[in-house]
KEZAMI-453931 format. One record per atom (N, C-alpha, C, O, CB): residue number from 1; residue in one letter; chain; atom name; z, x, y. Coordinates in nm, 2 decimals. Each point is the difference from the previous one (the first is absolute). Glycine has a CB too. Layout:
SITE   pos   code   unit   site       zz       xx       yy
SITE   NUM      A      A     CA        Z        X        Y
...
END
This chain:
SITE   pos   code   unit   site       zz       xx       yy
SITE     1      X      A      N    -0.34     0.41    -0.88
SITE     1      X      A     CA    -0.12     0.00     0.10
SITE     1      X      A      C    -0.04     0.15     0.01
SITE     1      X      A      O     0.08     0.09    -0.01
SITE     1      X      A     CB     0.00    -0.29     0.13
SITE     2      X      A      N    -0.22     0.22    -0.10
SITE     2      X      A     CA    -0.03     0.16    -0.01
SITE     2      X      A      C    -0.01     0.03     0.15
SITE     2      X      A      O     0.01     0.12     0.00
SITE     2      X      A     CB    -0.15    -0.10    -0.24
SITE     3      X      A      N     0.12    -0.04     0.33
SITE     3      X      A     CA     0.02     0.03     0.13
SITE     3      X      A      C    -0.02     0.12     0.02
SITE     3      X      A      O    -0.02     0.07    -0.10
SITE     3      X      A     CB     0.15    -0.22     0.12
SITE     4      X      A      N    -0.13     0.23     0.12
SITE     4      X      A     CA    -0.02     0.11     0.00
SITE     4      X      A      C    -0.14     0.04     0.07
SITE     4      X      A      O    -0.09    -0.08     0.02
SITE     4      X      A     CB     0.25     0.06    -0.22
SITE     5      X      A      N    -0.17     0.15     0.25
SITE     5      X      A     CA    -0.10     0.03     0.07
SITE     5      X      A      C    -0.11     0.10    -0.12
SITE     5      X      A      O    -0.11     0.06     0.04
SITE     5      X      A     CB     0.29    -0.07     0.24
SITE     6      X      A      N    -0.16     0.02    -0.38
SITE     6      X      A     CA    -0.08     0.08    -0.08
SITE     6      X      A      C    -0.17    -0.04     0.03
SITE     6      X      A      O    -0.07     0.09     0.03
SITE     6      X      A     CB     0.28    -0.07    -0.21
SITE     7      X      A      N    -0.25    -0.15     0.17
SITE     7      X      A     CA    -0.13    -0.04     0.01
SITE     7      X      A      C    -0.04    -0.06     0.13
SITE     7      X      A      O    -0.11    -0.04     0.03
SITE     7      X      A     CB     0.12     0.00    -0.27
SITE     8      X      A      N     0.07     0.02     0.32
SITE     8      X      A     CA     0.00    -0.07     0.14
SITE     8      X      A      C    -0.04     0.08     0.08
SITE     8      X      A      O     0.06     0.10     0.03
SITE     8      X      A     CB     0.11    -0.23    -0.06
SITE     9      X      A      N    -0.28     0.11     0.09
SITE     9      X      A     CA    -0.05     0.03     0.11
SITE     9      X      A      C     0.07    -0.02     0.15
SITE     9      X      A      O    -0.03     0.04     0.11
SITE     9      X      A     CB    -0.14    -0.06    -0.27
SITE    10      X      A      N     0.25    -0.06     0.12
SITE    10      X      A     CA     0.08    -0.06     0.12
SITE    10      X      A      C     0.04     0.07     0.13
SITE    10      X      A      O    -0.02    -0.04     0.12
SITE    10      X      A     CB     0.10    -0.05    -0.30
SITE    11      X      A      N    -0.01     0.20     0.12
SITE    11      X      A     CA     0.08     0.11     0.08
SITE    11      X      A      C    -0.09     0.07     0.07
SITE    11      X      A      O     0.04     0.02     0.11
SITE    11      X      A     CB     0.14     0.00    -0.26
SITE    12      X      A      N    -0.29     0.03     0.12
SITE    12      X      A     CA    -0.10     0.08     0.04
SITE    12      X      A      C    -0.08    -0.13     0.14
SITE    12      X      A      O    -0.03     0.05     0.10
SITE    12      X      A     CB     0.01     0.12    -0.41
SITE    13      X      A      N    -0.01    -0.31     0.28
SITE    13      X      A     CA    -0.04    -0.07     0.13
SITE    13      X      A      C     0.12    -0.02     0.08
SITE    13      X      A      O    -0.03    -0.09     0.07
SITE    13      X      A     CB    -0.15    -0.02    -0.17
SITE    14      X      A      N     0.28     0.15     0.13
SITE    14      X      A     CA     0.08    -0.02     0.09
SITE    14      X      A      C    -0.02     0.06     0.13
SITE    14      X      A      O    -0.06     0.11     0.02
SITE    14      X      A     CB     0.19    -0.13    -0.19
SITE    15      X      A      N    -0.10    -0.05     0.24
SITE    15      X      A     CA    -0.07     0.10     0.15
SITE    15      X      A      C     0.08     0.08     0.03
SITE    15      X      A      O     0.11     0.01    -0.06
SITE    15      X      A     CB    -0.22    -0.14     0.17
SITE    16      X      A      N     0.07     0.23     0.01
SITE    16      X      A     CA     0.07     0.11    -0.02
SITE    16      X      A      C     0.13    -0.02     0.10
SITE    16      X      A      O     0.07     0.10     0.01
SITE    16      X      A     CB    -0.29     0.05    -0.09
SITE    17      X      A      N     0.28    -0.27     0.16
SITE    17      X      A     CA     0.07    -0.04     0.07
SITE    17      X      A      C     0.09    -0.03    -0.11
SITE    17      X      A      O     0.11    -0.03     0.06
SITE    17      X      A     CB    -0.24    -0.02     0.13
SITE    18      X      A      N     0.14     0.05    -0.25
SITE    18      X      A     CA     0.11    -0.15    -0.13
SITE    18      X      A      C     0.11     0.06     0.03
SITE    18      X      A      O     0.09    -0.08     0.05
SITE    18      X      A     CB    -0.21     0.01    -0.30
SITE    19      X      A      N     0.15     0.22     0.24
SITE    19      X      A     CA     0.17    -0.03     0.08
SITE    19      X      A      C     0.01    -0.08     0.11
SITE    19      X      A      O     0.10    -0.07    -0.01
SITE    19      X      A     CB    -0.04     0.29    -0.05
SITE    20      X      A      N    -0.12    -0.22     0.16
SITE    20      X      A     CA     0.04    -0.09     0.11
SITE    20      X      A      C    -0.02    -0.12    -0.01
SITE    20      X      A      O     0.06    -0.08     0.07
SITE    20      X      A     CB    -0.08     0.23     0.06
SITE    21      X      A      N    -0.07    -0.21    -0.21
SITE    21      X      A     CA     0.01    -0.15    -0.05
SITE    21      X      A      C     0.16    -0.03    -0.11
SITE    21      X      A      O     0.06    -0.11    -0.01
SITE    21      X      A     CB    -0.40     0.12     0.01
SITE    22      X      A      N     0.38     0.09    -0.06
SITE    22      X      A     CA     0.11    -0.02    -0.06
SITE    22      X      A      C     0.08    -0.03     0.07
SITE    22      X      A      O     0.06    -0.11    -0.01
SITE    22      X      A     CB    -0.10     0.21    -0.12
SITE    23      X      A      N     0.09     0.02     0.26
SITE    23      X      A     CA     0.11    -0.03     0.09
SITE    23      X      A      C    -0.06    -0.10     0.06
SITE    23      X      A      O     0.09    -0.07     0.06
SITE    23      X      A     CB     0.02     0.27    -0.03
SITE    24      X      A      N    -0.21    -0.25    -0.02
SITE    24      X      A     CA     0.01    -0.12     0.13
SITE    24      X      A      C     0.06    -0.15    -0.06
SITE    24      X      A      O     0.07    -0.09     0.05
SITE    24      X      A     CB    -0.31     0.20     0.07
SITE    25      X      A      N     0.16    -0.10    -0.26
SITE    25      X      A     CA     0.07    -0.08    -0.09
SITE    25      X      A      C     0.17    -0.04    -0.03
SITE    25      X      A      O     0.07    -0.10    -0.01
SITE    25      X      A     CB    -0.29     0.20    -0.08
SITE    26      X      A      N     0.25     0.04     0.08
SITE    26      X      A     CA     0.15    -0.03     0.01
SITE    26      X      A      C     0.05    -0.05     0.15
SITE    26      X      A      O     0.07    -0.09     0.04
SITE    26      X      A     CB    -0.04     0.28    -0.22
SITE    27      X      A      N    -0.11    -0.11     0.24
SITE    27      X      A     CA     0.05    -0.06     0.17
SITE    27      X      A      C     0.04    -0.16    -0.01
SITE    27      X      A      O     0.10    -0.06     0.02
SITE    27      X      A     CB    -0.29     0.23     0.13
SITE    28      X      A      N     0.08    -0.21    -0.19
SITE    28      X      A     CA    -0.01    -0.18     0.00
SITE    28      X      A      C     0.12    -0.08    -0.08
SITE    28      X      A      O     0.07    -0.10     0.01
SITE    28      X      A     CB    -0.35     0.13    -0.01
SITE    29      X      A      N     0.28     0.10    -0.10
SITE    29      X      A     CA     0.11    -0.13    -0.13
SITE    29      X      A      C     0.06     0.13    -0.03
SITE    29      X      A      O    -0.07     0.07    -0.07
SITE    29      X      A     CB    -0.08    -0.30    -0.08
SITE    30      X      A      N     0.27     0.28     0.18
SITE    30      X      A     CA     0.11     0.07    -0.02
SITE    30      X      A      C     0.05    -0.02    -0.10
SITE    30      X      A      O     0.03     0.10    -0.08
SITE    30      X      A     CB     0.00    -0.08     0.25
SITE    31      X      A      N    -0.01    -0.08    -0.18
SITE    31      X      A     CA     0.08    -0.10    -0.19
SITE    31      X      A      C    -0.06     0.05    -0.12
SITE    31      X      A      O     0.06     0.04    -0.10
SITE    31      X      A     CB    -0.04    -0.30     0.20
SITE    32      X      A      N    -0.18     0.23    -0.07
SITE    32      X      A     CA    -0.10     0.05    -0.09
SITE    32      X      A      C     0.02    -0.18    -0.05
SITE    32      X      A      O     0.02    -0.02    -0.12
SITE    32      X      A     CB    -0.01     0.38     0.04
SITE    33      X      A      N    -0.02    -0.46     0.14
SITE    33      X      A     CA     0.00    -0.11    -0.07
SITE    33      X      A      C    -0.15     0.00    -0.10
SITE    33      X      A      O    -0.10     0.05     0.04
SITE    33      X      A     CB     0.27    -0.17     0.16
SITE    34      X      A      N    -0.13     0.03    -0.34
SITE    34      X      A     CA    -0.12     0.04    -0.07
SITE    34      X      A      C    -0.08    -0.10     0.05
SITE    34      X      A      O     0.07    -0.10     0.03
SITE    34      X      A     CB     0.02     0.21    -0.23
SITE    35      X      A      N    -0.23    -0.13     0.22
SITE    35      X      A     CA    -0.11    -0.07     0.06
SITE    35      X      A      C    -0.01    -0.15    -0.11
SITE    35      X      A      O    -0.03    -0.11     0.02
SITE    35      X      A     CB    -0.13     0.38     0.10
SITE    36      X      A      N     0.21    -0.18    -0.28
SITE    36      X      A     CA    -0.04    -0.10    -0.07
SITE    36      X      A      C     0.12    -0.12    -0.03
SITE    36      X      A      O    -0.01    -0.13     0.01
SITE    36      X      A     CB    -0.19     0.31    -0.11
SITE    37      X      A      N     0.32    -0.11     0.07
SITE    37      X      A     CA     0.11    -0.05    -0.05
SITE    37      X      A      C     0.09    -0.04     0.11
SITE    37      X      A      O     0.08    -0.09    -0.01
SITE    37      X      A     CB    -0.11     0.21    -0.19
SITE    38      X      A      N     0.01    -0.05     0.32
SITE    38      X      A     CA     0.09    -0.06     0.11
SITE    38      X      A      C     0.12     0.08    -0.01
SITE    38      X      A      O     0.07    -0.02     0.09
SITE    38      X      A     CB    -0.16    -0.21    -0.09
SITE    39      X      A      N     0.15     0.32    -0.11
SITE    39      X      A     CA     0.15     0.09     0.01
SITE    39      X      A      C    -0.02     0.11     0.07
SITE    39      X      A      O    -0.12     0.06     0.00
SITE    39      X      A     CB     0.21    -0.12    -0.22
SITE    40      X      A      N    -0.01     0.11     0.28
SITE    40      X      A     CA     0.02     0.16     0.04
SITE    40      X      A      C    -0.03     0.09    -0.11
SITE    40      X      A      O     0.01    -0.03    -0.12
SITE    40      X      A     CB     0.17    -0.02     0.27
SITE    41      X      A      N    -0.23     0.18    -0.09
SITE    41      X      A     CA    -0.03     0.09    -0.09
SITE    41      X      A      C    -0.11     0.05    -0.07
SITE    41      X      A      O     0.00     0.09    -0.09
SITE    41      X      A     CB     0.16    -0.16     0.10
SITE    42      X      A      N    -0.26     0.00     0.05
SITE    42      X      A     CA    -0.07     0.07    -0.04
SITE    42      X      A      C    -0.05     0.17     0.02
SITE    42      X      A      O     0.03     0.07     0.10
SITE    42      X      A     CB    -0.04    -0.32    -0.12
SITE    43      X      A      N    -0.07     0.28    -0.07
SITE    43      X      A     CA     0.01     0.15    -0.01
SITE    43      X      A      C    -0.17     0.05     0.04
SITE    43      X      A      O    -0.03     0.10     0.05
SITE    43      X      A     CB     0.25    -0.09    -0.28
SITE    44      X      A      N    -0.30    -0.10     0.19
SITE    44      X      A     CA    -0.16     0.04     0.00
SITE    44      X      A      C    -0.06    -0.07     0.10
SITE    44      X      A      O     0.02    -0.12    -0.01
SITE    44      X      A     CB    -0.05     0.16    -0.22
SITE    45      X      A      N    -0.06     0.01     0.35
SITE    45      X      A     CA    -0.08    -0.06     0.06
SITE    45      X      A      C    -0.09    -0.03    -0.11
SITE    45      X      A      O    -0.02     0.07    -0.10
SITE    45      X      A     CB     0.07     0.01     0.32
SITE    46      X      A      N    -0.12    -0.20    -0.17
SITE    46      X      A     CA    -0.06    -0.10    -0.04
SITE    46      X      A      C    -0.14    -0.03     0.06
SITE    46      X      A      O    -0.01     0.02     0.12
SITE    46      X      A     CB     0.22    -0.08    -0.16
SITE    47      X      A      N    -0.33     0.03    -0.02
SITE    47      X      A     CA    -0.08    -0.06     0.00
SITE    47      X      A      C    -0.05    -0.15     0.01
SITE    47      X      A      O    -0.08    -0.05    -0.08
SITE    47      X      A     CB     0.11     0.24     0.01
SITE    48      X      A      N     0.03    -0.25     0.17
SITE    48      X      A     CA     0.04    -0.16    -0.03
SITE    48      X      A      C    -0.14    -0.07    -0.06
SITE    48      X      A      O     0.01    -0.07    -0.09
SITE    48      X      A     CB     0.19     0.05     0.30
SITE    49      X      A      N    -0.34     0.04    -0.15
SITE    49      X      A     CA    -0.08     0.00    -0.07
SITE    49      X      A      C    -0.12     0.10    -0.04
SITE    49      X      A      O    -0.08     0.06     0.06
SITE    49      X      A     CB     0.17    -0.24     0.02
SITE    50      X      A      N    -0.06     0.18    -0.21
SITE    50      X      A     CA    -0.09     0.11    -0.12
SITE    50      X      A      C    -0.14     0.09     0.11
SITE    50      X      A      O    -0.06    -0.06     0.09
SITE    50      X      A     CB     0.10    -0.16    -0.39
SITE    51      X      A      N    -0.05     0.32     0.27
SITE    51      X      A     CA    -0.12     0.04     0.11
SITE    51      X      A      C     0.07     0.13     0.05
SITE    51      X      A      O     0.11     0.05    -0.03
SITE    51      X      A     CB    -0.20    -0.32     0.13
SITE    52      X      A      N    -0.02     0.33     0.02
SITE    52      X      A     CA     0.05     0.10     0.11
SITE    52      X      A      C     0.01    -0.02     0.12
SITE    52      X      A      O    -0.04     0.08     0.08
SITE    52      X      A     CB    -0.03     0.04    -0.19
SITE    53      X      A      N     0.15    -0.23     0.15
SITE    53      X      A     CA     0.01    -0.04     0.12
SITE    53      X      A      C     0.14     0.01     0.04
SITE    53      X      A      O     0.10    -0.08    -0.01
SITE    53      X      A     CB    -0.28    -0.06    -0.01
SITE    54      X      A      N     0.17     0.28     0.06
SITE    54      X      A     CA     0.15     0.02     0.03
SITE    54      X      A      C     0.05    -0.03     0.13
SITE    54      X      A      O     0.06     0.09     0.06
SITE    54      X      A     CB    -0.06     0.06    -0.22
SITE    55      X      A      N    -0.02    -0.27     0.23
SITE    55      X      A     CA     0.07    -0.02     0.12
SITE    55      X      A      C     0.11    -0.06    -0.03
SITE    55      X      A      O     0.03    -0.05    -0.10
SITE    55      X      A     CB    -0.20     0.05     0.22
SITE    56      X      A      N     0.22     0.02     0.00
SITE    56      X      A     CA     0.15    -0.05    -0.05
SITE    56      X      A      C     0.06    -0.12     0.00
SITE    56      X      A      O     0.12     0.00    -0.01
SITE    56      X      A     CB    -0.10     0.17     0.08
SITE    57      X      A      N    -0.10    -0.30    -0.06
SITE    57      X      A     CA     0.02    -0.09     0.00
SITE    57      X      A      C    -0.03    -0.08    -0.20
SITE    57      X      A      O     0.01    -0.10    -0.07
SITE    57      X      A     CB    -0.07     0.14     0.41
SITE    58      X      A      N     0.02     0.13    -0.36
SITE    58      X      A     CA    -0.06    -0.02    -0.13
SITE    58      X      A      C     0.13     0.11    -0.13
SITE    58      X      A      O    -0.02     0.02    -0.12
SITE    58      X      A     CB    -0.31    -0.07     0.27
SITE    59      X      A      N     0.40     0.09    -0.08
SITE    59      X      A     CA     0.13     0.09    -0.07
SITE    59      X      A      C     0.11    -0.09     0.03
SITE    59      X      A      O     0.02    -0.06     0.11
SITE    59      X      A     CB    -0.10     0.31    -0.06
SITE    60      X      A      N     0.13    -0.25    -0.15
SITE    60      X      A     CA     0.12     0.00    -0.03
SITE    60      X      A      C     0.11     0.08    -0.08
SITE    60      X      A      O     0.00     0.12     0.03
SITE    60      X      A     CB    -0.12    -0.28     0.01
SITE    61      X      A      N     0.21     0.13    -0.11
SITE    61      X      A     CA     0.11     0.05    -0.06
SITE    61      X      A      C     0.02    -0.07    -0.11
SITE    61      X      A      O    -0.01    -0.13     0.01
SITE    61      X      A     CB     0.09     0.19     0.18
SITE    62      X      A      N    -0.06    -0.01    -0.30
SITE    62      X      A     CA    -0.02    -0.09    -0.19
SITE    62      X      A      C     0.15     0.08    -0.09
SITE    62      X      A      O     0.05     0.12     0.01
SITE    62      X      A     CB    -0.44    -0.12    -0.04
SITE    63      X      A      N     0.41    -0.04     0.00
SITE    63      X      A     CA     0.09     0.05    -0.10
SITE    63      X      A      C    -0.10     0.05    -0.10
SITE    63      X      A      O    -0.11    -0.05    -0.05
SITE    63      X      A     CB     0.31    -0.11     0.10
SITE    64      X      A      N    -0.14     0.28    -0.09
SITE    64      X      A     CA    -0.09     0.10    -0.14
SITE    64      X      A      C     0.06     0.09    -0.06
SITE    64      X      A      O    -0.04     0.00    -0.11
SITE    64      X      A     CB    -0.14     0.01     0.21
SITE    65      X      A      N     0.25     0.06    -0.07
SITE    65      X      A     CA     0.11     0.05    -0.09
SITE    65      X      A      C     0.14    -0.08    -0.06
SITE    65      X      A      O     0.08     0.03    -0.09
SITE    65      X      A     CB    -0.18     0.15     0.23
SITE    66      X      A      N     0.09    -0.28    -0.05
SITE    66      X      A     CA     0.18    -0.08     0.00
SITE    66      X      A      C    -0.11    -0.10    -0.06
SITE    66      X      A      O    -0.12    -0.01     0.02
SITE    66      X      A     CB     0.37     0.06     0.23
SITE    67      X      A      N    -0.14    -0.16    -0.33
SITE    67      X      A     CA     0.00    -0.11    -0.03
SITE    67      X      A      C     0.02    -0.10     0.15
SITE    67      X      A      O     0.08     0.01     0.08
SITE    67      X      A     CB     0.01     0.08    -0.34
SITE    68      X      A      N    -0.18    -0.18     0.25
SITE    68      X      A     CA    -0.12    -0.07    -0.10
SITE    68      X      A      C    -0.11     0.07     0.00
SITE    68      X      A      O    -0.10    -0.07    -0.02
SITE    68      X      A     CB     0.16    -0.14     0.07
SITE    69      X      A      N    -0.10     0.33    -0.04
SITE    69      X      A     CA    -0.12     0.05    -0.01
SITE    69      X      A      C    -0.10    -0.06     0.02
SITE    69      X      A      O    -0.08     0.00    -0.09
SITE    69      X      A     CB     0.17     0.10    -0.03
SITE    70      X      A      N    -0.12    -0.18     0.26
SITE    70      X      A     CA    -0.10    -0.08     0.03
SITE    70      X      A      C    -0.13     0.05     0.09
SITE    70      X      A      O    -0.09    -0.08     0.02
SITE    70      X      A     CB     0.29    -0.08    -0.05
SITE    71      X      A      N    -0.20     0.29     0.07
SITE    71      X      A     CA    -0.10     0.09    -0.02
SITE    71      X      A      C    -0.11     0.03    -0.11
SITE    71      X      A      O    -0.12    -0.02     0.02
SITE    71      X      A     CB     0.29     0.08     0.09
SITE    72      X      A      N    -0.11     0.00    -0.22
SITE    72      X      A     CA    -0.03     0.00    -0.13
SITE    72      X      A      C    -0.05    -0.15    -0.06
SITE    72      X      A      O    -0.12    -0.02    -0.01
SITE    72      X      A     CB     0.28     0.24     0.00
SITE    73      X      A      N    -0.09    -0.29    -0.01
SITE    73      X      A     CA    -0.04    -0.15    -0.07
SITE    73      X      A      C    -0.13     0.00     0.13
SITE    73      X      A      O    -0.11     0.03    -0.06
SITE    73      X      A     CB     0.40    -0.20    -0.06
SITE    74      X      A      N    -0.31     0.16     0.21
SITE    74      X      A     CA    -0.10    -0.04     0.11
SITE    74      X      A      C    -0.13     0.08    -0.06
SITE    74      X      A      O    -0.10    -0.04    -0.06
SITE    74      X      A     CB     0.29     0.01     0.30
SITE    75      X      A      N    -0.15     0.17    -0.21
SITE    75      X      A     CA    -0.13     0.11    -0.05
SITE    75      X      A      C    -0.04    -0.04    -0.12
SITE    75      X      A      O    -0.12    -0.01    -0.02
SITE    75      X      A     CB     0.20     0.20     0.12
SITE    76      X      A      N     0.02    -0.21    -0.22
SITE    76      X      A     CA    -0.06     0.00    -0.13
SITE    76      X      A      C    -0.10    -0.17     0.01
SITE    76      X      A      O    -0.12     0.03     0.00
SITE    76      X      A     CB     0.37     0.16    -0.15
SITE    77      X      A      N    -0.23    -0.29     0.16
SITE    77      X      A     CA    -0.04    -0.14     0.05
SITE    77      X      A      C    -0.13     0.06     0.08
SITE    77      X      A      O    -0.10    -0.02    -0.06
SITE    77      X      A     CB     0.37    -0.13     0.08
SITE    78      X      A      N    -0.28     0.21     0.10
SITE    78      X      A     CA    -0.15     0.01     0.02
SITE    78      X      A      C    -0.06     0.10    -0.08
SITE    78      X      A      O    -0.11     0.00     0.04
SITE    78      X      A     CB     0.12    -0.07     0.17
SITE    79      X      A      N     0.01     0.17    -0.32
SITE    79      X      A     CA    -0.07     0.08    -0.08
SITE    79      X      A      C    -0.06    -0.05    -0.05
SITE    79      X      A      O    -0.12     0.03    -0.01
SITE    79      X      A     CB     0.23     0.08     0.00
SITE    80      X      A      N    -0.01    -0.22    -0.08
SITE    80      X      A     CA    -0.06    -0.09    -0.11
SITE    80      X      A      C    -0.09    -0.11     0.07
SITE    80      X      A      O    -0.11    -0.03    -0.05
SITE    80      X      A     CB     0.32     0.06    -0.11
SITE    81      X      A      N    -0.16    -0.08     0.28
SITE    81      X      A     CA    -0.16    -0.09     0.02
SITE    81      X      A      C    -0.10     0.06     0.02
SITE    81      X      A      O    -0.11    -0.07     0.02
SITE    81      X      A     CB     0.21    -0.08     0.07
SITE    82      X      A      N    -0.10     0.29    -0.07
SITE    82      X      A     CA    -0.10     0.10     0.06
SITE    82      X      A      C    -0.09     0.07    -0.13
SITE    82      X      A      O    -0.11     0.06     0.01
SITE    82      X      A     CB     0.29    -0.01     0.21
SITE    83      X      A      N    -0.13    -0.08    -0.30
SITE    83      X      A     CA    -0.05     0.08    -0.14
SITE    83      X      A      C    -0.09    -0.08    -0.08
SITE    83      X      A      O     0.06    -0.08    -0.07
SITE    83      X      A     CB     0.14     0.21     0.05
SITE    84      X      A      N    -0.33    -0.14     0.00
SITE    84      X      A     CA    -0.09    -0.05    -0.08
SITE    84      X      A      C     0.04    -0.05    -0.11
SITE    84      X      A      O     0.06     0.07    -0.08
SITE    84      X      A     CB    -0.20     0.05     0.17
SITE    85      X      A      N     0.11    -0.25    -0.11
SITE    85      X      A     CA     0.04    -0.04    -0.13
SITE    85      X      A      C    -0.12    -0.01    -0.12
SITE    85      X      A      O    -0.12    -0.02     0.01
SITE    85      X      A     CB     0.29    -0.11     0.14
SITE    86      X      A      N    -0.08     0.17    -0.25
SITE    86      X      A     CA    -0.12     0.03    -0.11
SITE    86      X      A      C    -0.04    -0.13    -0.07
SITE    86      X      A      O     0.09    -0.08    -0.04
SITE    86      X      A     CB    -0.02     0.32     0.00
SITE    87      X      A      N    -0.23    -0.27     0.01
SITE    87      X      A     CA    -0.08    -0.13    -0.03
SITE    87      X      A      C     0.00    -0.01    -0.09
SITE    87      X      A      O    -0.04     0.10    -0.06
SITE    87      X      A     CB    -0.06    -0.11     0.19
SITE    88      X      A      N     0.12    -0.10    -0.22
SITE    88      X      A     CA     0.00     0.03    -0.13
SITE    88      X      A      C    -0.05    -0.15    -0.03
SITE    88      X      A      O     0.02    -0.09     0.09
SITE    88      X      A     CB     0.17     0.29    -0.13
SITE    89      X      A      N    -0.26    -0.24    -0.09
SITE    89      X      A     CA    -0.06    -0.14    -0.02
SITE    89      X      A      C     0.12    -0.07    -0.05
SITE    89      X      A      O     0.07     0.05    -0.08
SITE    89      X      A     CB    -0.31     0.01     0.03
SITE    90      X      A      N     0.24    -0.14     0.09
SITE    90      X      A     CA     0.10    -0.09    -0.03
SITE    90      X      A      C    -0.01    -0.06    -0.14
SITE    90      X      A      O    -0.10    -0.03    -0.05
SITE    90      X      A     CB     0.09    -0.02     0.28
SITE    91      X      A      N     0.14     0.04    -0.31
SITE    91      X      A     CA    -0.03     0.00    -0.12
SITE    91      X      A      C     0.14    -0.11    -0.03
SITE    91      X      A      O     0.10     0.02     0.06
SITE    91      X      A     CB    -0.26     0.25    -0.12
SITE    92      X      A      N     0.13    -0.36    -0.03
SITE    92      X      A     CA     0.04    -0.14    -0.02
SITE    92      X      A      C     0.16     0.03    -0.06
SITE    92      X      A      O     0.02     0.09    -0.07
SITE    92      X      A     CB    -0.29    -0.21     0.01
SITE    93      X      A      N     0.36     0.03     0.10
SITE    93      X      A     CA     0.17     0.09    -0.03
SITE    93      X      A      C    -0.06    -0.09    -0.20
SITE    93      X      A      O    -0.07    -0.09    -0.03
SITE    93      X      A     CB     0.37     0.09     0.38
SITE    94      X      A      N    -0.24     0.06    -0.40
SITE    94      X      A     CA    -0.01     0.01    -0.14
SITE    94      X      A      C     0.10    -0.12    -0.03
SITE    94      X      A      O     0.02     0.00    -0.12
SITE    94      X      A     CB    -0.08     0.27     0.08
SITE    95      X      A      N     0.12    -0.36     0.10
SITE    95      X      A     CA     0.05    -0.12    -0.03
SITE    95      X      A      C    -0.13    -0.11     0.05
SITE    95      X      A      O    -0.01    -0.12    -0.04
SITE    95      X      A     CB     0.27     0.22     0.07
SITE    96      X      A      N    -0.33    -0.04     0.03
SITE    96      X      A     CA    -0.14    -0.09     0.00
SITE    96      X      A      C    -0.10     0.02    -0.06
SITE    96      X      A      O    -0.09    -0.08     0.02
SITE    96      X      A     CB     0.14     0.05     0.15
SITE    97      X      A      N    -0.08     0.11    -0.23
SITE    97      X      A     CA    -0.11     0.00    -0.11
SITE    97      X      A      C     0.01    -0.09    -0.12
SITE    97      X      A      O     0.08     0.02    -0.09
SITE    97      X      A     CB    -0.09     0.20     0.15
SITE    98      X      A      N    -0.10    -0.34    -0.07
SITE    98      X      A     CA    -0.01    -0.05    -0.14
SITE    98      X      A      C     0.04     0.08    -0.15
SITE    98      X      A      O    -0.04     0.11    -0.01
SITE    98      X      A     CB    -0.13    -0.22     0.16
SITE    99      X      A      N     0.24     0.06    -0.25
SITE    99      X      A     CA     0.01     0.07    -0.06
SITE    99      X      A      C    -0.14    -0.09    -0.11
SITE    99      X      A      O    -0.04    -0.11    -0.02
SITE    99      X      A     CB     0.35     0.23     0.08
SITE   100      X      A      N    -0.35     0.03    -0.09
SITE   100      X      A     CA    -0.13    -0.04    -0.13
SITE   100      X      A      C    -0.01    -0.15    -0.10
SITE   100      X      A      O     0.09    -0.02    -0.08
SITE   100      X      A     CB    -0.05     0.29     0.04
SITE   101      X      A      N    -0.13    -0.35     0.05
SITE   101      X      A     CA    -0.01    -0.12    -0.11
SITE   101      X      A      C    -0.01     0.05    -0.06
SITE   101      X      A      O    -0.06     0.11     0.02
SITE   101      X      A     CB     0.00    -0.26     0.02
SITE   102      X      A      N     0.10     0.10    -0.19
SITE   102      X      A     CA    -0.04     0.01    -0.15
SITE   102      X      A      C    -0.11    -0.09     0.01
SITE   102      X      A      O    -0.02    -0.10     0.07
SITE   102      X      A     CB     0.24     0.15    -0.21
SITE   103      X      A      N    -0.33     0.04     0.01
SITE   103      X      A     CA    -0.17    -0.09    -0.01
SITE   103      X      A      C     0.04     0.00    -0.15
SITE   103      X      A      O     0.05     0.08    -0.07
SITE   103      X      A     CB    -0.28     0.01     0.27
SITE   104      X      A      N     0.19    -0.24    -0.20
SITE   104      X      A     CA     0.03    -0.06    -0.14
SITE   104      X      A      C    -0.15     0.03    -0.08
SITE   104      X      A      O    -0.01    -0.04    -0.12
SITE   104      X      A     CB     0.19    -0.18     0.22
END
């Protein structure tokens, strides 16, 4: 997965509170239970839904460095639904093309 903040604008819309949305976050879930998988441990607040709505009913806690990496699997899953798909004409799978008659 390429992950990473190189092209992400991400970090730059954060508001300027996010440390105290972090700690408040932990306040709530000490454990860091992950939002998605349900184990302890997680390491990354979370975005539970994609966007800039960082209230806190909207953070969570994801696993991203540790296995299951369900942070990452999450982010990369909305990249790809997020990324334009390229159009192309549809062209007949080559087990369906007639093959040529012979003309007598």
């Amino acid at each position: 997965m390429s992950g990473g903040w190189e092209r992400s604008t991400r970090k730059a819309r954060l508001p300027s509170n996010w440390r105290a949305l972090r700690a408040e976050a932990h306040r709530r879930n000490p454990r860091h239970i992950c939002h998605i998988c349900g184990q302890p441990g997680g390491d990354a607040l979370d975005h539970k839904q994609p966007g800039d709505n960082h209230a806190q009913d909207n953070l969570d806690w994801a696993h991203d460095q540790m296995p299951p990496y369900c942070h990452r699997l999450k982010s990369s899953a909305e990249g790809n639904a997020a990324r334009p798909r390229a159009r192309r004409d549809p062209e007949p799978h080559p087990g369906l093309i007639d093959p040529p008659t012979e003309r007598n």
